[in-house]
C-alpha positions in Angstrom: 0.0 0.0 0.0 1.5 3.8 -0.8 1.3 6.6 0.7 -1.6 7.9 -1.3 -3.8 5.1 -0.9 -3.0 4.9 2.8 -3.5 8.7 3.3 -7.2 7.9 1.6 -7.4 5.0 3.9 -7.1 7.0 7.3 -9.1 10.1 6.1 -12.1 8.0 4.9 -12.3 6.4 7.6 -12.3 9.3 9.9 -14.6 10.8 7.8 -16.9 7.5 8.4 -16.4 7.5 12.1 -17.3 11.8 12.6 -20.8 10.9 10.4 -21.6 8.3 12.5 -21.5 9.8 15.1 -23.0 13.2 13.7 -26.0 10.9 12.7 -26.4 9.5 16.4 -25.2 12.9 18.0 -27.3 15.5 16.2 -30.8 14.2 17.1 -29.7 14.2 20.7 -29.1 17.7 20.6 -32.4 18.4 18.5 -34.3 17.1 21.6 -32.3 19.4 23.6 -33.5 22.1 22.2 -36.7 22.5 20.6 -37.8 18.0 21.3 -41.4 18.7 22.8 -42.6 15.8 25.4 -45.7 14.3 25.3 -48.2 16.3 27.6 -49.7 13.5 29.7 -52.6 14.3 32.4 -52.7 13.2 36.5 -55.1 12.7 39.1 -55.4 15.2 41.8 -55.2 11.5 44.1 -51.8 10.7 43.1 -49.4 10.9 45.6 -46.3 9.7 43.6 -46.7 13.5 42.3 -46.4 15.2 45.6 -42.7 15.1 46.7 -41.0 18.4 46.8 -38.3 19.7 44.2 -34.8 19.6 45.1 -31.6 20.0 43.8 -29.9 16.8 42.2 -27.4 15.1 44.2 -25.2 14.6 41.1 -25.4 17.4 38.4 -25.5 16.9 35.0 -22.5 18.4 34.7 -20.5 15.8 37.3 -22.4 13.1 35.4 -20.9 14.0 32.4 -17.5 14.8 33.2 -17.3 11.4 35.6 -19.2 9.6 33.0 -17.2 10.8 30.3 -13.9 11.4 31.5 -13.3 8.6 33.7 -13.4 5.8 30.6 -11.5 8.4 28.4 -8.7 8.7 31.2 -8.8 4.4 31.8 -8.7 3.9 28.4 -5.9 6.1 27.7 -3.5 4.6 30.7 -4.2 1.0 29.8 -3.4 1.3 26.5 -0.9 3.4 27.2 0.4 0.6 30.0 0.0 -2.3 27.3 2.5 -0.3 25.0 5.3 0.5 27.8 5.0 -3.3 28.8 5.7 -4.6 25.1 8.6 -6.8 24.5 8.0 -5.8 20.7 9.4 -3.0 19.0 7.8 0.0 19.5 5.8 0.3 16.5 4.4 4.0 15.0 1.1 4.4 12.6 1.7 6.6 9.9 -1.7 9.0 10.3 -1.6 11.1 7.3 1.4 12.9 7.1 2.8 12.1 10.7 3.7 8.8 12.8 2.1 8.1 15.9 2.8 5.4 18.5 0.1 2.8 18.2 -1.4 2.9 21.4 -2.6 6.4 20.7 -4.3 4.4 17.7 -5.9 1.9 19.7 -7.2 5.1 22.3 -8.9 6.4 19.2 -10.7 2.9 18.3 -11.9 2.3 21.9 -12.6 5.8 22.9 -14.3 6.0 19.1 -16.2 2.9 20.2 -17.2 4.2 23.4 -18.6 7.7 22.4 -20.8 6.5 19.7 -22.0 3.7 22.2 -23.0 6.5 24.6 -24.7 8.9 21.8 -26.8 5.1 21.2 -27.6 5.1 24.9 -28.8 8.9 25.5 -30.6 8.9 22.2 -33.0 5.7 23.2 -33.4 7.6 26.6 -34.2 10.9 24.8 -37.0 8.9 22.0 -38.4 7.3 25.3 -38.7 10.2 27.5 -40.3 12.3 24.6 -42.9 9.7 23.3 -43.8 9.1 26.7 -43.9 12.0 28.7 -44.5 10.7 32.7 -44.6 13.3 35.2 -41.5 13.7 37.5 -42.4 12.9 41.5 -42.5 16.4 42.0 -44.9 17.6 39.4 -47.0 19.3 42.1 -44.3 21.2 43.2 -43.3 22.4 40.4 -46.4 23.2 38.4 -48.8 24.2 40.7 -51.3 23.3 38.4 -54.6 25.7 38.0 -57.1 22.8 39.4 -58.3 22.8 42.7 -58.1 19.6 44.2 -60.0 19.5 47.1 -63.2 20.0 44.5 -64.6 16.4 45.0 -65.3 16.9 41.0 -61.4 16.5 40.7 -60.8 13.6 42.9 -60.9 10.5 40.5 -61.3 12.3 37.3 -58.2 12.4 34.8 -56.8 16.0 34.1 -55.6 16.6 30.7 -56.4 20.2 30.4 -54.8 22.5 32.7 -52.6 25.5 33.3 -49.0 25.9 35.2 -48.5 28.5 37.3 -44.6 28.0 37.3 -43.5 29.9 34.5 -39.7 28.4 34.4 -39.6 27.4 30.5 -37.1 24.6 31.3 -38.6 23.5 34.5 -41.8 22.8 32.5 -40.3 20.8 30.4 -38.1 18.7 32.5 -41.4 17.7 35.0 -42.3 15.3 31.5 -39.5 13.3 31.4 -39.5 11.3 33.9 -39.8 8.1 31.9 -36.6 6.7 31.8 -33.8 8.1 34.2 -31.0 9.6 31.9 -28.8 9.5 35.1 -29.2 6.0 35.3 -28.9 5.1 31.8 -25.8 7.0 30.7 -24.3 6.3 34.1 -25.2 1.8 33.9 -24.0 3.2 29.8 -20.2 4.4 30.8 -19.8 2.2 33.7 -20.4 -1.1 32.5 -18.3 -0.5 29.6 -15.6 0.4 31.6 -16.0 -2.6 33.6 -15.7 -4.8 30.6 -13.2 -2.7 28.6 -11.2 -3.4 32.4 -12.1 -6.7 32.3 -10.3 -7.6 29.2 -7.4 -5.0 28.6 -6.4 -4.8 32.1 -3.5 -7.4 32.3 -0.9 -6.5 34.7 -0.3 -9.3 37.0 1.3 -7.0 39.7 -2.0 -7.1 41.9 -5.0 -9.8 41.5 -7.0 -7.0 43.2 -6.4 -4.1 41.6 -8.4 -4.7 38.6 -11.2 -5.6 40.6 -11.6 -2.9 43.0 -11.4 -0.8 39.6 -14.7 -2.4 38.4 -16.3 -2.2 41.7 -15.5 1.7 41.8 -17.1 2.5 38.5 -19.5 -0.3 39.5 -20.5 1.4 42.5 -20.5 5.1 40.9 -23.2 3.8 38.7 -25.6 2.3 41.8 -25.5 5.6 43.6 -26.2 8.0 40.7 -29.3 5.9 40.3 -30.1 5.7 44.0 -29.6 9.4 44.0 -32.5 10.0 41.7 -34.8 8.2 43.6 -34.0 10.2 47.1 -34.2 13.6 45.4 -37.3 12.8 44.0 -36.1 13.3 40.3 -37.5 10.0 39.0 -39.7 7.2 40.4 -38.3 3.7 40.9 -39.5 2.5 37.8 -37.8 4.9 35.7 -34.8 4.8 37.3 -34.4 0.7 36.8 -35.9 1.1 33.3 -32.8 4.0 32.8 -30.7 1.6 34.6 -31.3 -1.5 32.6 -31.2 0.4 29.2 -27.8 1.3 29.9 -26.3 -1.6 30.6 -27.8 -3.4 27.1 -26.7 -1.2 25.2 -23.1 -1.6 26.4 -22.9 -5.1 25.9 -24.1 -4.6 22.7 -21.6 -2.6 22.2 -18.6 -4.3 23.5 -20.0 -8.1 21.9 -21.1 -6.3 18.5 -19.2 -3.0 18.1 -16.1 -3.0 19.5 -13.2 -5.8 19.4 -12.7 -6.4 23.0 -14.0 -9.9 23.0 -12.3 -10.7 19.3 -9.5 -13.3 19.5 -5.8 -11.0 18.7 -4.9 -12.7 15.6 -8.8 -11.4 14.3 -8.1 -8.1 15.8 -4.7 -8.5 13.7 -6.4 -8.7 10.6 -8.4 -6.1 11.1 -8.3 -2.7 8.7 -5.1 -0.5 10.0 -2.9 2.2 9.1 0.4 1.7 7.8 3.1 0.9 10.3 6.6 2.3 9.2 5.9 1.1 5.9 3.6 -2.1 6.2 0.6 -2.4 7.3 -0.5 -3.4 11.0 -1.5 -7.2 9.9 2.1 -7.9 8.5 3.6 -6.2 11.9 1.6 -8.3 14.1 2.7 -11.0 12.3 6.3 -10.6 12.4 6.1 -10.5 16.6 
């Protein structure tokens, strides 16, 4: 393979990887901003509605960088790790006009992997939430709804048509997605990938341990951003183990379908690469 051809190689594929994820990505942040939920109704006797608003335990923004950030930074030292452990030669890729050590390569796959796996995950919770519309636990609180409830008229009937006297724009909107917990599922999401991704790349023998207490970190991370949801009345238990159990299928999906993690090395070997000082990355794995 020449340069030219390789050069093709590496930017087509890049190319394939941003659209992909563009195509998962994009509708996500469509919700975001103008995705309208479904306006479901309550009765004036359900007390599942009645808890008061508070403040989340764990912020979007420490879900996010935690969720995000942790399985970039594991992924990044392990592979990292695997490379300064090789008895090989240290091998470079040549990435268009530049050589880079091949660990960075393999960051890019499983990091590559790992984002679009987690634009899959928030994307199912975003269609669900938005077809379906249930009302947060504290959907009292937060509307104050213009229906009188001690009117005996009100006490079994279904309320569809009604008014809120909050006039927060954004907490209007999140009181209808209740249905499932995007805590949960982008938490179980990152989390159990990184347990697997762990699982599998993690082979330093120094400690038996180590790797475990790892997993049950990230494991654990996971339980009590769900938990959380529950005791600041942000989601009802069925939402938040809906949330829960969406995230963790779609990362086994990912890791058995998407990903190579559980691919045998010679199959990972023959696998599409970038050229390695000259040859491509099947004839340097084969020359080990």
């Amino acid at each position: 393979m020449n340069a030219e051809q390789d050069f093709k190689q590496i930017v087509t594929r890049i190319i394939i990887d941003i659209v992909s994820l563009l195509a998962v990505g994009l509708p996500i942040l469509i919700f975001f901003l103008v995705g309208k939920p479904y306006e479901r109704g309550f009765y004036c006797d359900d007390e599942s509605l009645r808890h008061p608003y508070l403040e989340s335990t764990v912020p979007s923004w420490l879900l996010y960088v935690v969720g995000l950030g942790l399985p970039i930074a594991v992924i990044i030292i392990v592979e990292y790790s695997i490379h300064k452990r090789s008895c090989t030669t240290k091998r470079k890729i040549r990435l268009l006009f530049m050589k880079v050590p091949s660990w960075m390569w393999e960051c890019y796959r499983h990091i590559g992997v790992f984002g679009f796996g987690a634009a899959c995950s928030q994307l199912t919770t975003d269609v669900a939430k938005y077809t379906i519309g249930r009302l947060r636990p504290h959907f009292f609180d937060v509307c104050k709804p213009d229906v009188d409830c001690s009117d005996p008229k009100y006490k079994y009937n279904y309320i569809e048509k009604f008014r809120c006297q909050q006039t927060n724009e954004r907490l209007l909107k999140e009181m209808r997605l209740s249905f499932p917990s995007g805590h949960s599922s982008f938490s179980a999401y990152c989390m159990i990938f990184i347990i697997m991704y762990i699982q599998v790349r993690f082979t330093w023998r120094g400690s038996k341990l180590l790797k475990h207490v790892l997993q049950y970190i990230c494991l654990t991370l996971a339980f009590y951003t769900a938990l959380s949801r529950i005791s600041d009345y942000k989601h009802h238990w069925s939402d938040v183990l809906a949330g829960s159990l969406q995230g963790i299928i779609v990362a086994v999906l990912i890791v058995v379908y998407v990903s190579d993690l559980l691919d045998k090395p010679e199959s990972n070997a023959a696998k599409e690469s970038p050229v390695i000082d000259g040859m491509n990355m099947e004839d340097a794995m084969q020359m080990r």
